[in-house]
Wavefront OBJ file of the C-alpha trace (Angstrom):
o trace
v 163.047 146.158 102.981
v 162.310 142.596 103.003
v 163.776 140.231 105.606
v 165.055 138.155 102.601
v 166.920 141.066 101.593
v 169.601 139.846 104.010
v 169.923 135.901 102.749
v 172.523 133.978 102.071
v 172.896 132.307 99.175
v 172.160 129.357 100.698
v 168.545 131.095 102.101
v 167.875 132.542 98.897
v 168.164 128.744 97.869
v 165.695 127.542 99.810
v 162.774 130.863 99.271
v 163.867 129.260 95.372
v 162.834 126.161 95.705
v 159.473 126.942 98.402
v 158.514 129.286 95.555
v 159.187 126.424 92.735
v 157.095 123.907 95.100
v 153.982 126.469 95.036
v 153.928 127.118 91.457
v 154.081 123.196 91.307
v 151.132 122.349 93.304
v 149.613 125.399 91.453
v 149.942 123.769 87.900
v 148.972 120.330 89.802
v 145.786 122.214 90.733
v 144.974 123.600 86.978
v 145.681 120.015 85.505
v 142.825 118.812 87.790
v 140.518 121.867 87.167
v 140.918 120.724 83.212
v 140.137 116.812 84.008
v 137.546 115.375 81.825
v 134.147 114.888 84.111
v 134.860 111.321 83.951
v 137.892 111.282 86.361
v 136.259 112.592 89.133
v 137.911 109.762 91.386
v 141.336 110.521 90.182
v 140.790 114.134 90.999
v 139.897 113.755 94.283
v 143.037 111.656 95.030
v 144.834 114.175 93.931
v 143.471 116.602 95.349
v 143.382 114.656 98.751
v 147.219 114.054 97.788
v 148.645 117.635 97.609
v 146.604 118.286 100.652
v 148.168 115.570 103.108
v 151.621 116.865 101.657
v 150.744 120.338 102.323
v 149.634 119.180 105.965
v 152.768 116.874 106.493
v 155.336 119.884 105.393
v 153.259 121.913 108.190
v 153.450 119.682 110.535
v 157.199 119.154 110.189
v 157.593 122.609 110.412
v 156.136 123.112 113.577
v 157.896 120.232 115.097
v 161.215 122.455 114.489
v 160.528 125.059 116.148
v 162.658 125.886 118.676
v 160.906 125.227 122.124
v 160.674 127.439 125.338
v 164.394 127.727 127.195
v 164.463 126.377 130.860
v 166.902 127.392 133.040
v 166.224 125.541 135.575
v 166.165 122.473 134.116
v 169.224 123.234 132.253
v 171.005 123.838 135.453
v 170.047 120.639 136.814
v 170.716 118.608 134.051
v 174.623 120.526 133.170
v 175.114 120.131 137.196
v 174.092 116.484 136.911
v 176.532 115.576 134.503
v 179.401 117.666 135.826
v 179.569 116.367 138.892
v 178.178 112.843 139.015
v 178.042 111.251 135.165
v 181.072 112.965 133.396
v 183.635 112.146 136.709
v 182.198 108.377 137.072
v 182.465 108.098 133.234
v 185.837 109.515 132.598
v 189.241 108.817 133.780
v 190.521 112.634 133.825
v 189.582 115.588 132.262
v 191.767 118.397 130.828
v 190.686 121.646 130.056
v 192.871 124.182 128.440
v 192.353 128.054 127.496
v 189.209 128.677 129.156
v 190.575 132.142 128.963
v 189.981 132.776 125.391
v 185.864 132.110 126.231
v 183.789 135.658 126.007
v 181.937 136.573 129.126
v 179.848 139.017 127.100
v 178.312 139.351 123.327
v 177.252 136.671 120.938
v 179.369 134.036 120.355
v 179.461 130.941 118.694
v 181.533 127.934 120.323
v 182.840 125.807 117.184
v 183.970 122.393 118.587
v 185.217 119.675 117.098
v 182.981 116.184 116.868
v 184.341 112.898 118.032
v 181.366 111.504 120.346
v 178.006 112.084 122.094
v 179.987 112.843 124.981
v 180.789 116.150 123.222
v 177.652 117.566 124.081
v 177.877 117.053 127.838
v 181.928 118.269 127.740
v 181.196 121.273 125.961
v 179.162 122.605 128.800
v 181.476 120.758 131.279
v 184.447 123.234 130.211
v 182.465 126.427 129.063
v 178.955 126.101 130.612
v 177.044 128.609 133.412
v 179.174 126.838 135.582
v 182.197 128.416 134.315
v 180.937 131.358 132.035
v 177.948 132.361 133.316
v 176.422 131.728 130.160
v 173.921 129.408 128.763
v 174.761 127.138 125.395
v 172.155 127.123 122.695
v 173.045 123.775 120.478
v 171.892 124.024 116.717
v 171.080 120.100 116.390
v 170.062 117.436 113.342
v 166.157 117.514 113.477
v 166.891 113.315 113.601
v 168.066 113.900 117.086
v 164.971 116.095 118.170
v 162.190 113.140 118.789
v 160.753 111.622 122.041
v 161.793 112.375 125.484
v 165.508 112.973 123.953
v 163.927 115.445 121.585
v 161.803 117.678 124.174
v 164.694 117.584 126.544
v 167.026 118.781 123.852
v 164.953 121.604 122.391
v 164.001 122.845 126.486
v 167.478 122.970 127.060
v 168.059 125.339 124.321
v 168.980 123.441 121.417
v 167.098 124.056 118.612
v 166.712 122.082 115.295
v 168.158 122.385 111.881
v 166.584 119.262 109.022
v 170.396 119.712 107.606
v 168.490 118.072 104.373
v 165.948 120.515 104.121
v 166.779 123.318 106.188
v 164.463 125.795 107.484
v 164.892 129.358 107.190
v 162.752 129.471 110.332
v 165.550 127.584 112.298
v 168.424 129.942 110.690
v 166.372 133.232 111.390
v 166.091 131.420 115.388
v 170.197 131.602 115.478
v 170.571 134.750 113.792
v 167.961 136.167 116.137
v 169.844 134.154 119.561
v 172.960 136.009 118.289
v 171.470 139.583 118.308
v 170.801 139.088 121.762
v 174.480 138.286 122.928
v 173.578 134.098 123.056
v 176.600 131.461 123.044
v 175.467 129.421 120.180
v 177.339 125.436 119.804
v 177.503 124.077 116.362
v 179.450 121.237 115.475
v 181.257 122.764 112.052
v 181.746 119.193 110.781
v 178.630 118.367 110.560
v 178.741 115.241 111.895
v 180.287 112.575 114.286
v 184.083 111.707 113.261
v 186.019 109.084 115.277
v 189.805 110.179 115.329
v 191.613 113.246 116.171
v 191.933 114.443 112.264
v 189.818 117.726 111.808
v 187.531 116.961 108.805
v 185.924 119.488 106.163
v 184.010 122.344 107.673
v 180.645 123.124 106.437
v 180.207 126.427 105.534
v 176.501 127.243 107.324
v 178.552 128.331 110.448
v 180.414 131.066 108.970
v 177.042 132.386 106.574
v 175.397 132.530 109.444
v 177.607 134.971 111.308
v 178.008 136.533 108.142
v 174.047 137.473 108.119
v 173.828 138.082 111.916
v 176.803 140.673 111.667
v 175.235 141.811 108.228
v 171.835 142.277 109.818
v 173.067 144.572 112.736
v 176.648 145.847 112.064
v 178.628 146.772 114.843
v 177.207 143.076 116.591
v 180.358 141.962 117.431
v 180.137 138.067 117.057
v 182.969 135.937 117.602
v 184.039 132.186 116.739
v 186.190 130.100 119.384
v 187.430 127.094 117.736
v 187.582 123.935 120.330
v 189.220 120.328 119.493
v 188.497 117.740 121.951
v 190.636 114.564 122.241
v 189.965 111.656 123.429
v 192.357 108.859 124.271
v 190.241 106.312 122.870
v 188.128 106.731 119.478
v 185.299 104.858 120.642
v 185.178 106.283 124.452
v 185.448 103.234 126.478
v 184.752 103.534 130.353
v 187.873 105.647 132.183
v 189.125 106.970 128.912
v 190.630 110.529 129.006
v 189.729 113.128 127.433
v 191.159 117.046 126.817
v 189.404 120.324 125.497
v 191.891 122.558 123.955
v 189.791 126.162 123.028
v 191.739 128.337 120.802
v 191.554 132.021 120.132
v 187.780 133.855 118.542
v 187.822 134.815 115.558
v 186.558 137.725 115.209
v 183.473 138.313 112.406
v 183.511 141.793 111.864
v 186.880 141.256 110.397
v 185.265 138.810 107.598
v 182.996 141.604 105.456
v 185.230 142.807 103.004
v 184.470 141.155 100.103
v 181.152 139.243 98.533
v 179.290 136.795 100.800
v 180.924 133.706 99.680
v 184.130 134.981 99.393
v 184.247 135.767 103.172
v 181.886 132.960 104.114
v 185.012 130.823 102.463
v 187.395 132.700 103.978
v 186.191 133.183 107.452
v 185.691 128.740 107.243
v 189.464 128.221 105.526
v 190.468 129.913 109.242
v 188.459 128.434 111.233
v 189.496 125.017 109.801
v 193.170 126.386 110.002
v 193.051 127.206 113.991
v 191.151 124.202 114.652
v 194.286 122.267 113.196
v 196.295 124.233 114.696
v 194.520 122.996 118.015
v 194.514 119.310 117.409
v 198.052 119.409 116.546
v 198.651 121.121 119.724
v 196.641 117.687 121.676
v 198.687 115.245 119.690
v 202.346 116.465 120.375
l 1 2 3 4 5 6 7 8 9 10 11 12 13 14 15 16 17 18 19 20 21 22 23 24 25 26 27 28 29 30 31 32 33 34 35 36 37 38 39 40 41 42 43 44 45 46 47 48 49 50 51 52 53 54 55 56 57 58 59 60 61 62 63 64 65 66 67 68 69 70 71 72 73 74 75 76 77 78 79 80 81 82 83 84 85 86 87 88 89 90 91 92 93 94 95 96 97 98 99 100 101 102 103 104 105 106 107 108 109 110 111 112 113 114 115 116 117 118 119 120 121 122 123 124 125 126 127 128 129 130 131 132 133 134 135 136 137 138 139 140 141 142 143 144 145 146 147 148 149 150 151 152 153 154 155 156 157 158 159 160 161 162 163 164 165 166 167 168 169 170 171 172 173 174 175 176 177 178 179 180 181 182 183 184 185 186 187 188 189 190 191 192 193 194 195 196 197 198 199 200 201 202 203 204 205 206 207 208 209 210 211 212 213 214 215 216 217 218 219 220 221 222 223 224 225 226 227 228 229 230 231 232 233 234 235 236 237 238 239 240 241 242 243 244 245 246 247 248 249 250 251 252 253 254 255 256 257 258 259 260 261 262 263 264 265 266 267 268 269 270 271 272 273 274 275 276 277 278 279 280 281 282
């Protein structure tokens, strides 16, 4: 059986349209092979052309991939900001239902997104610190260049072109997940000032979907967190709080047609991430 076999739609989107860009640089090529002898020049920009594209796409590719994890540098670098950057930065720091956080099996933290100082918080409440348990971010490929991008990716983030996405990059989080990682992605997709929960995007919830589909029995789980801060823009001595909420548990989600449960399994997760921020605000 083919690994495709177990795509979402959203995969089988992608093979669709790598298979459509083949059979266009195909036909490209047979145009060129049926060139009068006279455009010789023309043909070998063309030709030069599809094979810089071909080289570029490669080379994007492999920039990606998800790098080699280091503990040790992610100890020093969650230890860092826990105890030096986070308390000279921030006023206080609440952290609430640390309880509902798995110490075992794959698990996907689903946090809300409200600043850059999310990605340093997340760890602060759930991190090896607390858990015992390393955090795998799934990242914008934007944020993976330079010295910010090779810290990132040796850390254990890996990278996701959200235009473009890789099915490389999905299979890495699908494959983290069989062996019991604690996966962060930011459901909203982006950065949203305010406390009001915005749209999720559903690539969270198909890609639990496929794990669990890929080995049943997995046992993945989804812990909504909503993080508050007292200021939008996070001045200096702001406050902020970390509410995490109950899992949800994926197993539950496979009873009907992929994107009926991926829908479902994101109309809850939006629901107890509400539920959260509501919690915050009163």
């Amino acid at each position: 059986m083919s690994p495709f076999d177990f795509m979402t739609p959203l995969e089988s989107g992608f093979q669709r349209s790598s298979r459509s860009n083949r059979q266009s640089s195909n036909s490209s090529q047979a145009q060129v092979n049926s060139s009068e002898p006279g455009s010789i020049y023309w043909q070998s920009l063309i030709v030069n052309a599809a094979k810089f594209s071909v080289r570029a796409r490669s080379s994007t590719a492999a920039s990606l991939r998800p790098a080699r994890f280091l503990p040790w540098l992610a100890s020093f670098v969650y230890r860092l900001g826990r105890y030096i950057v986070i308390p000279a930065y921030f006023r206080s720091i609440e952290v609430i239902g640390r309880e509902h956080v798995p110490l075992s099996g794959p698990v996907i933290l689903a946090p809300t997104h409200r600043s850059r100082w999310d990605a340093f918080l997340v760890p602060y409440a759930v991190g090896h610190d607390i858990t015992g348990r390393h955090l795998h971010f799934m990242v914008s490929a934007d944020e993976v260049v330079g010295c910010q991008g090779w810290l990132i990716r040796h850390l254990g983030g890996f990278p996701v072109d959200t235009k473009r996405p890789a099915i490389a990059s999905l299979r890495h989080g699908v494959e983290l997940l069989k062996r019991n990682k604690m996966l962060v992605i930011f459901p909203e997709g982006d950065i949203f000032r305010g406390n009001e929960v915005q749209p999720l995007k559903p690539g969270l919830a198909r890609l639990a979907l496929q794990a669990e589909a890929m080995q049943p029995g997995l046992g993945i789980q989804i812990v909504p967190i909503h993080l508050h801060y007292s200021h939008p823009m996070v001045p200096w001595k702001s406050r902020v709080k970390l509410q995490i909420g109950t899992p949800l548990r994926v197993a539950n989600y496979h009873l009907h047609s992929p994107k009926v449960d991926a829908r479902k399994l994101t109309s809850d997760l939006l629901r107890s991430l509400k539920e959260l921020a509501n919690n915050l605000a009163s």
